[in-house]
N, C-alpha and C positions, 0 to 999 in steps of 0.2 A: 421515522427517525431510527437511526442505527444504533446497535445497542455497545457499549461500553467495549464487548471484545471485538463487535466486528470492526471497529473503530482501531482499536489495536490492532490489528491483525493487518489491516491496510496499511497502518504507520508500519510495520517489523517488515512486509513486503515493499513496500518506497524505499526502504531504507537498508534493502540488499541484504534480507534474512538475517540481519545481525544485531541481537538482545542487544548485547554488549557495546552499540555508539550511543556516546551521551545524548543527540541528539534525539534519537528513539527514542530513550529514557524517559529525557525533558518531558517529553511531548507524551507519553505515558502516564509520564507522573501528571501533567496539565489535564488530559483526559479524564484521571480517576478524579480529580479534582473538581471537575467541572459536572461529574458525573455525579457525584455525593450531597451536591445540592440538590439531586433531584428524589433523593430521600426526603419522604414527610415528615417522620417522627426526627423530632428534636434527641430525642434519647438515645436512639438508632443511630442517627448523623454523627452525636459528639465522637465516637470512636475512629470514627472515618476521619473525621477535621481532624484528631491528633494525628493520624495516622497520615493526612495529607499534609501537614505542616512542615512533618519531619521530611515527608520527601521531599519536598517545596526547600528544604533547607540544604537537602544537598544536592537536588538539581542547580541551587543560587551557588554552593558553597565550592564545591567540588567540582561541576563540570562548569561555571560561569554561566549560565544559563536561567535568566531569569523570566517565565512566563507564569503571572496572575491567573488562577481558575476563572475570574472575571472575562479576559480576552474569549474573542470567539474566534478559533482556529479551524479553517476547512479542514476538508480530506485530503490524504495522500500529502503533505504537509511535510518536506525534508529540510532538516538543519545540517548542513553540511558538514559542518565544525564546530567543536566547541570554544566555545569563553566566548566572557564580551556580550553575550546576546541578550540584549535588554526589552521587551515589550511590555508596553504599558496598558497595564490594567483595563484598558476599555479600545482597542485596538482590535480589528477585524483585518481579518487574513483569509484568503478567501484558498480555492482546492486547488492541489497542485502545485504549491510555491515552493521555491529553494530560498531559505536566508543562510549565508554563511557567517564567520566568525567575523565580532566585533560591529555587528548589525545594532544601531537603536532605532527603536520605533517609537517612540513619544513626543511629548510636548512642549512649543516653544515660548506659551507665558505661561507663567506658575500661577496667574491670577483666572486662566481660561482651561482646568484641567481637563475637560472635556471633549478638547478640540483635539481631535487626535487622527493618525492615518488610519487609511482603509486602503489595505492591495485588493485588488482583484483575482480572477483567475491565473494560474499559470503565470505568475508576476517571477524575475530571476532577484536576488537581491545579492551585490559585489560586495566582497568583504571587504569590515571596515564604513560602510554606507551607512549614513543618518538620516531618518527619514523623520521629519519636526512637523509640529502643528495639523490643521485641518487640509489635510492631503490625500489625493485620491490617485492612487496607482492605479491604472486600467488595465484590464486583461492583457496580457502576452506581451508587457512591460518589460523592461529590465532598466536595473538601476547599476551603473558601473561602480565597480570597488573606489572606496573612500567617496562619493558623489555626500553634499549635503541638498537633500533635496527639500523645498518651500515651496514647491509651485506643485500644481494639480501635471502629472505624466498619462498623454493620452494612450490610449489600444495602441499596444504594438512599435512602441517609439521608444530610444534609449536615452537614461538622461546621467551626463557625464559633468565634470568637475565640480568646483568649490566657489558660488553658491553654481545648482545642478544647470546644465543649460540642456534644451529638451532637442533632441535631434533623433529625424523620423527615420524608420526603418523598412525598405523597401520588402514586402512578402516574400518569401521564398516560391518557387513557381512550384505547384504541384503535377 
């Protein structure tokens, strides 16, 4: 398992050696977050939890960017833009993904909070795209800007309009 900075260090390199984009940040601030539970000592942890909270409030507050230490976010993981970016707390994101600005990834009944998406590898996501309920983006996926997608998107296929309609994407020849 990789440790906390090399984690980092992959985020600041995906994301064009530059501190300073919100979405590094987020995704920074999500990592130490997710990193602090892995402290034993409850006495130890509380410092970190304040300390994660606050950042947790202005990755929400300031850059619009709202990701739960709960979510489990692969490697190399780029936010293109900020605001708007909504994932819910039990959402899997798998290595190498682009979400841009005005992305939600959460849930479509408020009685079933558990039903949530999972991208896969290399998944693109179009700003502005919803991605609701028990949904499975499959590796080298792309979801087009504004798309509301409710249907499972297989390998490699792009899925366009409102609600998403899935249309296959021929390989590029190598």
């Amino acid at each position: 398992m990789p440790s906390l900075f090399q984690l980092i260090k992959e985020d600041y390199v995906t994301n064009g050696r530059d501190w300073s984009r919100p979405g590094f940040r987020a995704l920074a601030f999500y990592r130490f977050g997710a990193w602090r539970m892995s402290v034993k000592s409850r006495l130890l942890r509380m410092p970190l939890s304040w300390l994660h909270q606050r950042l947790f409030r202005r990755a929400r507050n300031v850059y619009g960017i709202e990701i739960p230490h709960t979510a489990v976010i692969g490697r190399r993981v780029r936010i293109e833009h900020q605001h708007g970016i909504i994932i819910h707390g039990l959402c899997v994101i798998g290595d190498e993904c682009i979400i841009r600005q005005g992305v939600t990834l959460g849930i479509r009944n408020i009685e079933k909070p558990d039903e949530v998406p999972v991208l896969g590898q290399r998944v693109n996501v179009g700003a502005g795209a919803k991605i609701l309920g028990k949904v499975t983006i499959d590796d080298d996926a792309a979801i087009g800007a504004n798309a509301v997608v409710l249907c499972d998107v297989p390998a490699g296929a792009l899925a366009v309009g409102i609600p998403a309609k899935i249309k296959l994407r021929e390989r590029a020849q190598l």
